[in-house]
PDB file of the backbone (N, CA, C, O) and the ligand in Angstrom, with CONECT records:
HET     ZN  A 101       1
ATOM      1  N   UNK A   1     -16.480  -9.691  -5.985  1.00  0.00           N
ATOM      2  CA  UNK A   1     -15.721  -8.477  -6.243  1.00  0.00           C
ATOM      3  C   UNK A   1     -16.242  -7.364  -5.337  1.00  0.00           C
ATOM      4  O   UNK A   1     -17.442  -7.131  -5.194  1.00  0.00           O
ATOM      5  N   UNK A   2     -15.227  -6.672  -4.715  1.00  0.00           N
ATOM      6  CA  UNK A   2     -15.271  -5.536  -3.712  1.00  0.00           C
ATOM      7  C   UNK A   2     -15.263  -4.684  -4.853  1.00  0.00           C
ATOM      8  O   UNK A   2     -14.661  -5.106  -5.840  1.00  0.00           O
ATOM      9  N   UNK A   3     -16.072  -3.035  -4.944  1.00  0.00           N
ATOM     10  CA  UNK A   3     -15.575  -1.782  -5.675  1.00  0.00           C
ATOM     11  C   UNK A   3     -15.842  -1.125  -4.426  1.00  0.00           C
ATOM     12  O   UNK A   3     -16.835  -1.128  -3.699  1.00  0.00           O
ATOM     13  N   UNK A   4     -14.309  -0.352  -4.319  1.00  0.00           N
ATOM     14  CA  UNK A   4     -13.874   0.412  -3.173  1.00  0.00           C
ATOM     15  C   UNK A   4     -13.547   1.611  -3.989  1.00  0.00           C
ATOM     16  O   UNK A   4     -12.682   1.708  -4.860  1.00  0.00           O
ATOM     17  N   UNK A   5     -14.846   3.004  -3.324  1.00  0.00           N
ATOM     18  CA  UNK A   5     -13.974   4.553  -4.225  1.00  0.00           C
ATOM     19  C   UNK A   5     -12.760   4.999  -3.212  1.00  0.00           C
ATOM     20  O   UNK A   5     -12.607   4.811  -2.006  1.00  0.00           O
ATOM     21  N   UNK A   6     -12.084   5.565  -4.047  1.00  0.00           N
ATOM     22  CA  UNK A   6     -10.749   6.014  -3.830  1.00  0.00           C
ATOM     23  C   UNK A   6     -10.751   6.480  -2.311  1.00  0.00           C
ATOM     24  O   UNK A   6     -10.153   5.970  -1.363  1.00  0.00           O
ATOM     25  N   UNK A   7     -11.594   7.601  -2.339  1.00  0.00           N
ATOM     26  CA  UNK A   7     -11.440   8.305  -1.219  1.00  0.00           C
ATOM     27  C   UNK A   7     -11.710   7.535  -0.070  1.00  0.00           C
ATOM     28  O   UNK A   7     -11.518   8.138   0.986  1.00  0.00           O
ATOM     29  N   UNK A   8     -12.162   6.193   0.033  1.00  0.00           N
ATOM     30  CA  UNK A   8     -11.730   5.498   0.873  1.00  0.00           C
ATOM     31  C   UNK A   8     -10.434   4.789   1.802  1.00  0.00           C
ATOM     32  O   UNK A   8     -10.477   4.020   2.762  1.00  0.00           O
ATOM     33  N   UNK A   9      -9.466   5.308   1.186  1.00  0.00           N
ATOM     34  CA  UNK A   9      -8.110   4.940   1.398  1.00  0.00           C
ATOM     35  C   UNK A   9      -7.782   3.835   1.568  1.00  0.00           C
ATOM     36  O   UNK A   9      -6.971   3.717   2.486  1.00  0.00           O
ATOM     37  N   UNK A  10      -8.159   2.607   0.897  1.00  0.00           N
ATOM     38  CA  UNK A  10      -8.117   1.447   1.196  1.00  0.00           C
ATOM     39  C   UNK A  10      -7.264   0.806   0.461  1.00  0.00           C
ATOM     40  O   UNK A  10      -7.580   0.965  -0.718  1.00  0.00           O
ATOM     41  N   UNK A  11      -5.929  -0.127   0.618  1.00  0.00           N
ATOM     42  CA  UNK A  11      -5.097  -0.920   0.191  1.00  0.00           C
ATOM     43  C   UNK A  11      -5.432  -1.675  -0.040  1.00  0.00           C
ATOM     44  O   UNK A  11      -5.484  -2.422   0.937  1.00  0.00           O
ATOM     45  N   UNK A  12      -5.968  -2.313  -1.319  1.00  0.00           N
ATOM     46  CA  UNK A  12      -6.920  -3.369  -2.150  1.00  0.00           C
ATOM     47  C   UNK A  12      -5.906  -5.069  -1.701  1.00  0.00           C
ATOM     48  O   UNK A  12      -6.253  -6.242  -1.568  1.00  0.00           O
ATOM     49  N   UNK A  13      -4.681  -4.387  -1.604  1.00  0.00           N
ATOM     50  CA  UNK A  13      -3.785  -5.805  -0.919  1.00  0.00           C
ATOM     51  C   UNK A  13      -3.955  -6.396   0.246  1.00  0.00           C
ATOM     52  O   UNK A  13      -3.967  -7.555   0.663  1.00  0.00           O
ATOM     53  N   UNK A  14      -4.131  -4.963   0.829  1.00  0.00           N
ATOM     54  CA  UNK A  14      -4.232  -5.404   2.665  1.00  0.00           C
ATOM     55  C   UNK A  14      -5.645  -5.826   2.815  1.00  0.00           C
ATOM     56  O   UNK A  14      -5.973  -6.703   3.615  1.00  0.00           O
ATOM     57  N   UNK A  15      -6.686  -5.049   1.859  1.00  0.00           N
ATOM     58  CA  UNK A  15      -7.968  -5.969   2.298  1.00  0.00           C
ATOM     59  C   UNK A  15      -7.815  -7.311   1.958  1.00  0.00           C
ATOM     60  O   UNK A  15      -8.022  -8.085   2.893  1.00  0.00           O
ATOM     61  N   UNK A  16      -7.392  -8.009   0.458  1.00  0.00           N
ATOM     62  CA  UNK A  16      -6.790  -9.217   0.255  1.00  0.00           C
ATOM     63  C   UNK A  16      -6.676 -10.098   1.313  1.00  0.00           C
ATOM     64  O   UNK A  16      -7.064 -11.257   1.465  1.00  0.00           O
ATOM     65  N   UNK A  17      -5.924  -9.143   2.181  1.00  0.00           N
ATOM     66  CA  UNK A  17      -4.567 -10.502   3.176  1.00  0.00           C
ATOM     67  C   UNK A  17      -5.863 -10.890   3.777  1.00  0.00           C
ATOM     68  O   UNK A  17      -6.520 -11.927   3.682  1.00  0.00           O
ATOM     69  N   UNK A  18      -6.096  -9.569   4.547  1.00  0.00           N
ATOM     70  CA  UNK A  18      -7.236  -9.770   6.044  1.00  0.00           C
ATOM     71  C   UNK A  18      -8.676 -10.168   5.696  1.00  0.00           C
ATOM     72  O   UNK A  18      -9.650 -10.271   6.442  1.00  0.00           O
ATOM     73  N   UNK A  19      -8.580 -10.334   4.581  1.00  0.00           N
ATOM     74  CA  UNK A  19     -10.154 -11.913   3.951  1.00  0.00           C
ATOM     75  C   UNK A  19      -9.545 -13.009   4.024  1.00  0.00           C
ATOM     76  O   UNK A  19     -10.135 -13.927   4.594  1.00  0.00           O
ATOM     77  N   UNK A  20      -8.120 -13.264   3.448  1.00  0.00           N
ATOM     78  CA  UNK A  20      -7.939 -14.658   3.457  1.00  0.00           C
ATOM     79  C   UNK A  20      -7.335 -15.050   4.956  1.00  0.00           C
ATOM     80  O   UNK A  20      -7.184 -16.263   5.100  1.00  0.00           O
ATOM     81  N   UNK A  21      -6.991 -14.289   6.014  1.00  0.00           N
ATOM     82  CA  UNK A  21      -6.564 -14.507   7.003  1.00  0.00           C
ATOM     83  C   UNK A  21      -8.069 -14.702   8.110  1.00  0.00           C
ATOM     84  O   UNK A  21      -8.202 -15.372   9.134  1.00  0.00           O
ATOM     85  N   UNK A  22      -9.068 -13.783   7.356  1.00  0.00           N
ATOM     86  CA  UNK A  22     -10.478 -13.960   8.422  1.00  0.00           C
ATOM     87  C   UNK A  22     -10.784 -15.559   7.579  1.00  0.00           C
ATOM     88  O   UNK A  22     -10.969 -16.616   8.182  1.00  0.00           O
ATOM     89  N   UNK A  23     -10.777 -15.438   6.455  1.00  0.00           N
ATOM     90  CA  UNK A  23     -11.822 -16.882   6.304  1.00  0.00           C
ATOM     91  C   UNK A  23     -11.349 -17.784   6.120  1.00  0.00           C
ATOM     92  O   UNK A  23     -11.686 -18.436   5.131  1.00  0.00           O
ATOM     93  N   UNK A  24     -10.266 -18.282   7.055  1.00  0.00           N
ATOM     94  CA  UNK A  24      -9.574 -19.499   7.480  1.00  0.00           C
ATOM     95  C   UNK A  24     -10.547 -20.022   8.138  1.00  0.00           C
ATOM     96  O   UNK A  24     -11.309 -19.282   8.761  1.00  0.00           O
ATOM     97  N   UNK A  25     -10.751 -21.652   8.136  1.00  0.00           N
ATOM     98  CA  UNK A  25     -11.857 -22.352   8.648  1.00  0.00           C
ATOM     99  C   UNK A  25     -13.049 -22.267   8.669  1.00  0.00           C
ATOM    100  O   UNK A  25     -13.827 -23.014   9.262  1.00  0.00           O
ATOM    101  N   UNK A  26     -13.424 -20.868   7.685  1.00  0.00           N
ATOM    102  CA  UNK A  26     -14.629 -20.502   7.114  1.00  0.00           C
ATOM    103  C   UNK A  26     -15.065 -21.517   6.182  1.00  0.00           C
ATOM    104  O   UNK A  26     -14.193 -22.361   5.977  1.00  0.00           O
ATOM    105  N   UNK A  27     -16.360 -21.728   5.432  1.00  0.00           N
ATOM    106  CA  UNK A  27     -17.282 -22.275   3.751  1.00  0.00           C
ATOM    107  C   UNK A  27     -15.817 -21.052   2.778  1.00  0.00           C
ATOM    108  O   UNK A  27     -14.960 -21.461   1.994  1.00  0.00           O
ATOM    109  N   UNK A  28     -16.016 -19.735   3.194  1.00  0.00           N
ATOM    110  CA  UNK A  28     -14.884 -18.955   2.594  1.00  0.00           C
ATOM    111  C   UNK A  28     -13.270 -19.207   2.224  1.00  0.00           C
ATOM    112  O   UNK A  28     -12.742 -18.485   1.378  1.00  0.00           O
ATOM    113  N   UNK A  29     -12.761 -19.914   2.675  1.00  0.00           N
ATOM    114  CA  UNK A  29     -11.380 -20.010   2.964  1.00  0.00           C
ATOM    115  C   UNK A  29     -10.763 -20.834   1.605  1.00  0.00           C
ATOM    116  O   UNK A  29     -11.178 -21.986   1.480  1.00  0.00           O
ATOM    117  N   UNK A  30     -10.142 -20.512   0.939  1.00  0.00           N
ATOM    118  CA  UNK A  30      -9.550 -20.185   0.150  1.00  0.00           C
ATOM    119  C   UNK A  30     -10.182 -19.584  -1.597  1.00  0.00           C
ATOM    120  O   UNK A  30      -9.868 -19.962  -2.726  1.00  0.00           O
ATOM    121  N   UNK A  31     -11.160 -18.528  -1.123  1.00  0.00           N
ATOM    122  CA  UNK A  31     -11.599 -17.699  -2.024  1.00  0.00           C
ATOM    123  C   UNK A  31     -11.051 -16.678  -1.610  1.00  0.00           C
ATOM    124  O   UNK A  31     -10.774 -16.386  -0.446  1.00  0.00           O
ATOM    125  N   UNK A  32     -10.768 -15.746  -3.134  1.00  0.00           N
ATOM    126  CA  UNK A  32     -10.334 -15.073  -4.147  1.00  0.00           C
ATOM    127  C   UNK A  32     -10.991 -13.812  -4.048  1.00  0.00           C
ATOM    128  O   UNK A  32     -11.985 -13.630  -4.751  1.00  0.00           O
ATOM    129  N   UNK A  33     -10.484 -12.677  -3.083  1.00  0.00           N
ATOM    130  CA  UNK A  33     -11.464 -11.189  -2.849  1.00  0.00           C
ATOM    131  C   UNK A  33     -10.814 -10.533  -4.463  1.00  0.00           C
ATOM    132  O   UNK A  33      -9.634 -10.182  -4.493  1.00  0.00           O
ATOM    133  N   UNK A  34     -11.282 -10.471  -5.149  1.00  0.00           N
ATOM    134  CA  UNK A  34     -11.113  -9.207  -6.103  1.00  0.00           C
ATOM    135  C   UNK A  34     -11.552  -7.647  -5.682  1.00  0.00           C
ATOM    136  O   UNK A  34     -12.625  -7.426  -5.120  1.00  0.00           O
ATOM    137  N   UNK A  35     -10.919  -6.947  -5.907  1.00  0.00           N
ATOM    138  CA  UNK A  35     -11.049  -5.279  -5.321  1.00  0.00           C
ATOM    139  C   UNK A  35     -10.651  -4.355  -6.610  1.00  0.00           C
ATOM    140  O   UNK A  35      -9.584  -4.320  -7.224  1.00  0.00           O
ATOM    141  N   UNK A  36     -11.910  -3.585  -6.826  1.00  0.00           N
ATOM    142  CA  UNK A  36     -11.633  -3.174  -7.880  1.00  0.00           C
ATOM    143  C   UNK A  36     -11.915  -1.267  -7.360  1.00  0.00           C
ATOM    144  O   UNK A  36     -12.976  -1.017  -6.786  1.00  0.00           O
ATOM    145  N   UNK A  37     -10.768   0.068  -7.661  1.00  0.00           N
ATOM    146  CA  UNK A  37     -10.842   0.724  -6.778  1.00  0.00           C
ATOM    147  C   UNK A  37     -11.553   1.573  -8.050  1.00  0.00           C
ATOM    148  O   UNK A  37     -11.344   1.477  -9.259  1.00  0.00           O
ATOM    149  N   UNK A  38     -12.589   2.547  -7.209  1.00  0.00           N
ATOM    150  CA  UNK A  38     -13.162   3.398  -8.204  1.00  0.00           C
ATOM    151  C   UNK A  38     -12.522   4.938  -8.015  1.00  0.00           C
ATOM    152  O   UNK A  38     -12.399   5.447  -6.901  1.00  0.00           O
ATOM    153  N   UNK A  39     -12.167   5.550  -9.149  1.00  0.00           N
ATOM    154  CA  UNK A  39     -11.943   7.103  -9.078  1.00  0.00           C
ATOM    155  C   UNK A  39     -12.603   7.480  -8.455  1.00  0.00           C
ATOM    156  O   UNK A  39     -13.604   6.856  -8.104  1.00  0.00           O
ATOM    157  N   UNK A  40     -12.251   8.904  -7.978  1.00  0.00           N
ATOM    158  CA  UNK A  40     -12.673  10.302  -7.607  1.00  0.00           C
ATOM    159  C   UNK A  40     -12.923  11.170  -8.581  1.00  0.00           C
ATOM    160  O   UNK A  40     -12.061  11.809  -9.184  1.00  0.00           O
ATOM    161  N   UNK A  41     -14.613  11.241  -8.840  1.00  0.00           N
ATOM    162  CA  UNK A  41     -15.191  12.067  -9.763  1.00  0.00           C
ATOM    163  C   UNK A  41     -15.897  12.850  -9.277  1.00  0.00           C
ATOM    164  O   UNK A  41     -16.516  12.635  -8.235  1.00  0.00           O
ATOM    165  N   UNK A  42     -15.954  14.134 -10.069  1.00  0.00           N
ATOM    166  CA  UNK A  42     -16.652  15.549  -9.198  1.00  0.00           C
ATOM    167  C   UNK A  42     -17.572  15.917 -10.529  1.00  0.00           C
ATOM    168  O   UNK A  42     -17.236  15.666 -11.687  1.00  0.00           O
ATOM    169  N   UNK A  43     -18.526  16.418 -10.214  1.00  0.00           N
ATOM    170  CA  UNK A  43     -18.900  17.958 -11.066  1.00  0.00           C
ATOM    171  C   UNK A  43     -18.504  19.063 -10.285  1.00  0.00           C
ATOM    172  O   UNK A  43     -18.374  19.373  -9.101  1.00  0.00           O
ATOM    173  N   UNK A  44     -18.322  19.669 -11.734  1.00  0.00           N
ATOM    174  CA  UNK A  44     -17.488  21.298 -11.063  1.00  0.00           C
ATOM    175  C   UNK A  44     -19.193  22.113 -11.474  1.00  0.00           C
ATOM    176  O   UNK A  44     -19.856  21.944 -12.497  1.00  0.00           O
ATOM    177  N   UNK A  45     -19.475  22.868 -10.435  1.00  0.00           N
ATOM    178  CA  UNK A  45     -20.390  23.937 -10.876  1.00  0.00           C
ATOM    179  C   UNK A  45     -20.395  24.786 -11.503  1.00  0.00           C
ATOM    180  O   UNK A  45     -21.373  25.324 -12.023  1.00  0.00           O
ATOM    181  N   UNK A  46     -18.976  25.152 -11.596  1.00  0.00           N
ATOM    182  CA  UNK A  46     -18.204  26.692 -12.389  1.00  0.00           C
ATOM    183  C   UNK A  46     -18.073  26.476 -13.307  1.00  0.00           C
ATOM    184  O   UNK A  46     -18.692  27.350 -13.914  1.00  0.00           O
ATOM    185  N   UNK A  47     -17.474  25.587 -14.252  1.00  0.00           N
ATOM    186  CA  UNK A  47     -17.135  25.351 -15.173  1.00  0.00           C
ATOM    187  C   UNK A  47     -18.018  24.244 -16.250  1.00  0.00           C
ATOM    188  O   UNK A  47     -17.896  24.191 -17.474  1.00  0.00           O
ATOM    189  N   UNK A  48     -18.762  23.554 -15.539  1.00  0.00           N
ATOM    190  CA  UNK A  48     -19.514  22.749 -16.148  1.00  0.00           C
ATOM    191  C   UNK A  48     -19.011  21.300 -16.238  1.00  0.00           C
ATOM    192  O   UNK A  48     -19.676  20.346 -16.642  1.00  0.00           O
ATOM    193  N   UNK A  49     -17.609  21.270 -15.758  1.00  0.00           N
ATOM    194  CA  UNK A  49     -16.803  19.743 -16.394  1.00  0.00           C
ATOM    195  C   UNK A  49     -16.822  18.740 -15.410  1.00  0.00           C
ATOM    196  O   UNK A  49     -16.846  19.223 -14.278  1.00  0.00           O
ATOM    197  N   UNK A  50     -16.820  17.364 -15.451  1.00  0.00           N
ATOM    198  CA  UNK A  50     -16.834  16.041 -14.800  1.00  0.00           C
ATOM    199  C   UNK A  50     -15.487  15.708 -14.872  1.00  0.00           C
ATOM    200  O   UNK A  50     -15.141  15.476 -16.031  1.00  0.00           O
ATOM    201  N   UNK A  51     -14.742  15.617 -14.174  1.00  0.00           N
ATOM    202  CA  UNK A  51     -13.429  15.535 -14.021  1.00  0.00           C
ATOM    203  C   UNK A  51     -13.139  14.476 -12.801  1.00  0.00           C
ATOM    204  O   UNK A  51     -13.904  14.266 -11.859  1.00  0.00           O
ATOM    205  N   UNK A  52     -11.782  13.813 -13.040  1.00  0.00           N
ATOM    206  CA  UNK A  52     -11.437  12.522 -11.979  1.00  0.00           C
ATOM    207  C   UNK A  52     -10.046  12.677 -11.755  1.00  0.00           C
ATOM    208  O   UNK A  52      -9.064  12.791 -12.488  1.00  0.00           O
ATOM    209  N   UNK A  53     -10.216  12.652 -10.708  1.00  0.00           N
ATOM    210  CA  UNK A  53      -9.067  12.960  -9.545  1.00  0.00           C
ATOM    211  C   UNK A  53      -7.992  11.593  -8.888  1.00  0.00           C
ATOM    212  O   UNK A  53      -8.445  10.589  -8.338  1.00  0.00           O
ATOM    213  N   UNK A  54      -7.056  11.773  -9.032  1.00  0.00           N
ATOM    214  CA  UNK A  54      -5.694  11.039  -8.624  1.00  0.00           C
ATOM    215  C   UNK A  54      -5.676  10.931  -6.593  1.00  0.00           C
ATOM    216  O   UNK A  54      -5.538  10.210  -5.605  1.00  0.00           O
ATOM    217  N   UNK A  55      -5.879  11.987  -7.002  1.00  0.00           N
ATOM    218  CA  UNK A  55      -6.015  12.758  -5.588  1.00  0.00           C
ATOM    219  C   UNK A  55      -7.067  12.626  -5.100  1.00  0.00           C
ATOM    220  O   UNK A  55      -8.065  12.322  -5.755  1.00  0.00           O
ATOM    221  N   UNK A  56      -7.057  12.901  -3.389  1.00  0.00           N
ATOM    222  CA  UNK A  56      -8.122  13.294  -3.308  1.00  0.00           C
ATOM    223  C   UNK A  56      -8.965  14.807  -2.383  1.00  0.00           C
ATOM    224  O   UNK A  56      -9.602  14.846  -1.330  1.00  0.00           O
ATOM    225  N   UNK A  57      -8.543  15.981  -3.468  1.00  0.00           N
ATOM    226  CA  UNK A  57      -8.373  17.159  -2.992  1.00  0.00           C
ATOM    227  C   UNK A  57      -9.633  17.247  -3.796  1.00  0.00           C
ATOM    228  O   UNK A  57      -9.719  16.830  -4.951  1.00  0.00           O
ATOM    229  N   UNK A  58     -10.971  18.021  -2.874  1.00  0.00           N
ATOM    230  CA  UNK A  58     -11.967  18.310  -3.509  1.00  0.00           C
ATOM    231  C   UNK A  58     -11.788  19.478  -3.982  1.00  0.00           C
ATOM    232  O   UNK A  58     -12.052  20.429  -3.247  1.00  0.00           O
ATOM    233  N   UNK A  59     -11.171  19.782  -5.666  1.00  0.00           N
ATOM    234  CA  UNK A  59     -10.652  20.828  -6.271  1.00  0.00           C
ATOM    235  C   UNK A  59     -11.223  20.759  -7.750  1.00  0.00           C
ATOM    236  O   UNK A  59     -11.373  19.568  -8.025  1.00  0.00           O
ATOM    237  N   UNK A  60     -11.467  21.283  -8.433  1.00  0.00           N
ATOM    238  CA  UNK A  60     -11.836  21.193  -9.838  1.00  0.00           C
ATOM    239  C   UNK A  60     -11.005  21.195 -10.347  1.00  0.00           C
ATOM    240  O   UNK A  60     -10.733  22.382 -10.527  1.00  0.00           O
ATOM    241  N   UNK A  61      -9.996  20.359 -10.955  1.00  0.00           N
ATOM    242  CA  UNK A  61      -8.520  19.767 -12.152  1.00  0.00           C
ATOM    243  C   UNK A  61      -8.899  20.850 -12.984  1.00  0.00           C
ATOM    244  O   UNK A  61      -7.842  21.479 -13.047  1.00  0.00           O
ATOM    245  N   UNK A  62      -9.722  21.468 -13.657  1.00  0.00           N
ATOM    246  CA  UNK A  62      -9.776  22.224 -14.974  1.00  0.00           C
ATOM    247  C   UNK A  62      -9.611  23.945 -14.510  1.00  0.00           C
ATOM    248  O   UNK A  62      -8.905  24.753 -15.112  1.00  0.00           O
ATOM    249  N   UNK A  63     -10.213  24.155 -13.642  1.00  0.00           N
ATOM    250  CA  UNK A  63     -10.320  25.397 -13.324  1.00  0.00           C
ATOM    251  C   UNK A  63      -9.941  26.096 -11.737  1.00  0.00           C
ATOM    252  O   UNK A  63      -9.859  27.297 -11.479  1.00  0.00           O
ATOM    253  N   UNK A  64      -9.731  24.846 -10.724  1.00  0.00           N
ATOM    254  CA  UNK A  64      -9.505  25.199  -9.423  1.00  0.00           C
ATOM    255  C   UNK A  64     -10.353  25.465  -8.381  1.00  0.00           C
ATOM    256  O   UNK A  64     -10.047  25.807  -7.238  1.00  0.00           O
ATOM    257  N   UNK A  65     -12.120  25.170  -9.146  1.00  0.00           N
ATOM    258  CA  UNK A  65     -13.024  25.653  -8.163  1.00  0.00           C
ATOM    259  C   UNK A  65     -13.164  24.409  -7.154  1.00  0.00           C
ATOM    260  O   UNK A  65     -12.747  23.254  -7.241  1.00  0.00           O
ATOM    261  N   UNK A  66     -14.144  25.288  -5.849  1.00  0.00           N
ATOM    262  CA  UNK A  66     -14.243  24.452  -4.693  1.00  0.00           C
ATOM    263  C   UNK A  66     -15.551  24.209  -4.970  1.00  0.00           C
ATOM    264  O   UNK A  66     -16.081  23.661  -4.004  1.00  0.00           O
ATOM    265  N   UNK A  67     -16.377  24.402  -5.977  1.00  0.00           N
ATOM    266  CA  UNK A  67     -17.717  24.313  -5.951  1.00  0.00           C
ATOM    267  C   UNK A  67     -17.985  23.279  -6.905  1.00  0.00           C
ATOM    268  O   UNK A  67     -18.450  23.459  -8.031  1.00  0.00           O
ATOM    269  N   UNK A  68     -17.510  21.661  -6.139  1.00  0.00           N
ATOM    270  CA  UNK A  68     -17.791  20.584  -6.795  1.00  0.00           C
ATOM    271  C   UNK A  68     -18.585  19.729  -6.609  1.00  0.00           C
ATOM    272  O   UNK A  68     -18.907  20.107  -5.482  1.00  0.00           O
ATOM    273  N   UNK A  69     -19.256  18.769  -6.793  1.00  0.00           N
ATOM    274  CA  UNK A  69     -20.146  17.648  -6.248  1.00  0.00           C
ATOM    275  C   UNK A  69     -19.442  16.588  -6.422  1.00  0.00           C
ATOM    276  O   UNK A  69     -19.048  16.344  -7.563  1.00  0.00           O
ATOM    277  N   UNK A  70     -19.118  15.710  -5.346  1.00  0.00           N
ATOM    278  CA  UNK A  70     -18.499  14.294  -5.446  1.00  0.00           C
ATOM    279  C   UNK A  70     -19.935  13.364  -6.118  1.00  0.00           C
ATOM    280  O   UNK A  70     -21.084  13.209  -5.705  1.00  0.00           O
ATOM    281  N   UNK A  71     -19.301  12.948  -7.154  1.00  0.00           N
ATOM    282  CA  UNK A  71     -20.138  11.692  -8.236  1.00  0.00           C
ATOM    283  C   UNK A  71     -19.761  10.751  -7.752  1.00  0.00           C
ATOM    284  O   UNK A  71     -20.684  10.202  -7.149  1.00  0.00           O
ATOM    285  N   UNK A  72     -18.313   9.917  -7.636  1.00  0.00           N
ATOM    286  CA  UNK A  72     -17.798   8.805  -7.241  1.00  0.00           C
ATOM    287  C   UNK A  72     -16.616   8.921  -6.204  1.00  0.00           C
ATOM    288  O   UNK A  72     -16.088  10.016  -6.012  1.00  0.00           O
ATOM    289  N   UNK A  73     -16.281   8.001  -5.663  1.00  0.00           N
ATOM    290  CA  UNK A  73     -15.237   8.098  -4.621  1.00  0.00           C
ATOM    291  C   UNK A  73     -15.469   7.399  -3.468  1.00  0.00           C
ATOM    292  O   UNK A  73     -14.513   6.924  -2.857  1.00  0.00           O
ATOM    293  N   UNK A  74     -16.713   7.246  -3.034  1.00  0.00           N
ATOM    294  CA  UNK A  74     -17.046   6.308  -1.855  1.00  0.00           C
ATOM    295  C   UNK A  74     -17.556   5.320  -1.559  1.00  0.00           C
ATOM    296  O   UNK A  74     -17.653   4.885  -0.412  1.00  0.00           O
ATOM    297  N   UNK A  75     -18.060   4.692  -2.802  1.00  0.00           N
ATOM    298  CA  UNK A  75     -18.162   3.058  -2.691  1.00  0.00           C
ATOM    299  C   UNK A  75     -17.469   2.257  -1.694  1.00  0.00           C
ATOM    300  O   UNK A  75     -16.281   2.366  -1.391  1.00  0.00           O
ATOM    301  N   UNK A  76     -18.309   1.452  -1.218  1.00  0.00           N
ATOM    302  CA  UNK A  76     -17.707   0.012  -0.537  1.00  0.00           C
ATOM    303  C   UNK A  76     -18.721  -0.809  -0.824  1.00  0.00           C
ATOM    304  O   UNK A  76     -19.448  -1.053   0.138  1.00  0.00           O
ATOM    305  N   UNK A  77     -19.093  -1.472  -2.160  1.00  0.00           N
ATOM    306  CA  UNK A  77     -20.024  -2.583  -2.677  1.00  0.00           C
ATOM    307  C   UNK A  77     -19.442  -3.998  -2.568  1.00  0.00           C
ATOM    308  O   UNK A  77     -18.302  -4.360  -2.277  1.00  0.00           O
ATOM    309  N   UNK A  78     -20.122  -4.431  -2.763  1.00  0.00           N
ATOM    310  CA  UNK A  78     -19.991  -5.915  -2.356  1.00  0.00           C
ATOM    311  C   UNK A  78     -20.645  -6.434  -4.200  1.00  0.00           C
ATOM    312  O   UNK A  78     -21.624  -7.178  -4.263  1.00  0.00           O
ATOM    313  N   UNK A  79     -20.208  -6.113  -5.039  1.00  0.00           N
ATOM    314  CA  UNK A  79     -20.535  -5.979  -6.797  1.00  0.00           C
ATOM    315  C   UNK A  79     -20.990  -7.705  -6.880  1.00  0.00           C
ATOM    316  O   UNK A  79     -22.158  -8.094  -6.907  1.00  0.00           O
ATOM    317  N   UNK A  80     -19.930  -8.483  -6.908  1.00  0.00           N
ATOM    318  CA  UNK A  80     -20.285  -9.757  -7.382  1.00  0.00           C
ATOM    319  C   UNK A  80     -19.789 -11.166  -6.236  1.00  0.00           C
ATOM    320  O   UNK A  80     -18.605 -11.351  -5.955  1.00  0.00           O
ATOM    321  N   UNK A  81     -20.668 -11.852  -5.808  1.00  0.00           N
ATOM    322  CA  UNK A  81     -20.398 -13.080  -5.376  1.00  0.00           C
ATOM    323  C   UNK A  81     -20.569 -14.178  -5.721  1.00  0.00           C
ATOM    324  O   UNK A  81     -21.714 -14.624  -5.792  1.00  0.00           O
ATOM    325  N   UNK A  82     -19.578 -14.862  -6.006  1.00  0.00           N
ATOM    326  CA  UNK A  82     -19.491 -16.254  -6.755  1.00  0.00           C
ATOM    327  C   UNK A  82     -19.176 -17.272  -5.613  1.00  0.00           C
ATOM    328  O   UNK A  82     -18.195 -17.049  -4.904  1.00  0.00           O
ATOM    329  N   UNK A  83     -19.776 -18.132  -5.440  1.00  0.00           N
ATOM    330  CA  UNK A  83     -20.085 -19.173  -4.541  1.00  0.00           C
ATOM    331  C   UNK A  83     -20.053 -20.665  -5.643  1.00  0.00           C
ATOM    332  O   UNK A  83     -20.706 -20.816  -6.675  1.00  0.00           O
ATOM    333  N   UNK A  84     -19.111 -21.593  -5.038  1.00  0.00           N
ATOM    334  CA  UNK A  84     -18.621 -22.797  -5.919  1.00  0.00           C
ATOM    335  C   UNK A  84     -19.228 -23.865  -4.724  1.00  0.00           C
ATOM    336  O   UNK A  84     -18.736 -23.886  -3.596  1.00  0.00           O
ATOM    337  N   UNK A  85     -20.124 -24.560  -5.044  1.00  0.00           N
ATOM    338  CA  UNK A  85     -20.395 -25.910  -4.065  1.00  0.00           C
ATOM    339  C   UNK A  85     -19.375 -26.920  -4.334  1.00  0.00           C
ATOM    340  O   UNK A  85     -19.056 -27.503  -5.370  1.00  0.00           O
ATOM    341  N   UNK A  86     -18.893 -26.982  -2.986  1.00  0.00           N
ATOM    342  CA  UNK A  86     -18.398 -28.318  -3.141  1.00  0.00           C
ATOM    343  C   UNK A  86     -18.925 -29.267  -3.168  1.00  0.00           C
ATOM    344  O   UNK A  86     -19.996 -29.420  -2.581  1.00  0.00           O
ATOM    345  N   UNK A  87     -18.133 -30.538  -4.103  1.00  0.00           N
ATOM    346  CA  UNK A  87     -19.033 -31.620  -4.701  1.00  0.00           C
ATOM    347  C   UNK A  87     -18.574 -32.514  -3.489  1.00  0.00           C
ATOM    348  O   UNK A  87     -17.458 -32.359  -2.992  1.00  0.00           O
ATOM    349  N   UNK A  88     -19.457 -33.443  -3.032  1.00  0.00           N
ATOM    350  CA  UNK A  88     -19.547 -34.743  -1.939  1.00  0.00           C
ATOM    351  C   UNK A  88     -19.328 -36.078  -2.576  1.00  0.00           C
ATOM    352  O   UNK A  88     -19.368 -37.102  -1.894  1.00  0.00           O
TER     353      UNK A  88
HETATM  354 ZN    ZN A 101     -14.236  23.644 -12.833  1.00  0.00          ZN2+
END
């Protein structure tokens, strides 16, 4: 499993294709990329609130401030790999 944050702009499909299209004739080739996309989460300084974003406008949803800290949004992990031996 891939976790990709949002603000990465990444099409969890199109990464899909272009794994199973790279790991043709790979040990890889016909495994299963799961992509799991993570929100856009801020602290707002002004207001005090942890808020998650659709978007990705570094804005505080509750109050409008610019004085946020990105928490989540930019992941590109590599979370879980499952590897199946083939039997001989
Ligand atoms: Zn705020």
């Amino acid at each position: 499993m891939v976790k990709v944050g949002a603000l990465r702009r990444i099409n969890p499909e199109l990464m899909s294709f272009i794994f199973t299209a790279m790991s043709k004739g790979t040990p890889a080739e016909g495994a299963v990329l799961s992509v799991l996309m993570i929100p856009v989460t801020f602290y707002c300084y002004d207001c005090g609130r942890t808020n998650t974003r659709e978007d990705t406008q570094f804005l505080c949803p509750s109050c409008g401030s610019r004085n946020v800290q990105l928490l989540s949004g930019l992941e590109f992990n590599i979370e879980v790999l499952e590897v199946e031996a083939n039997e001989q």
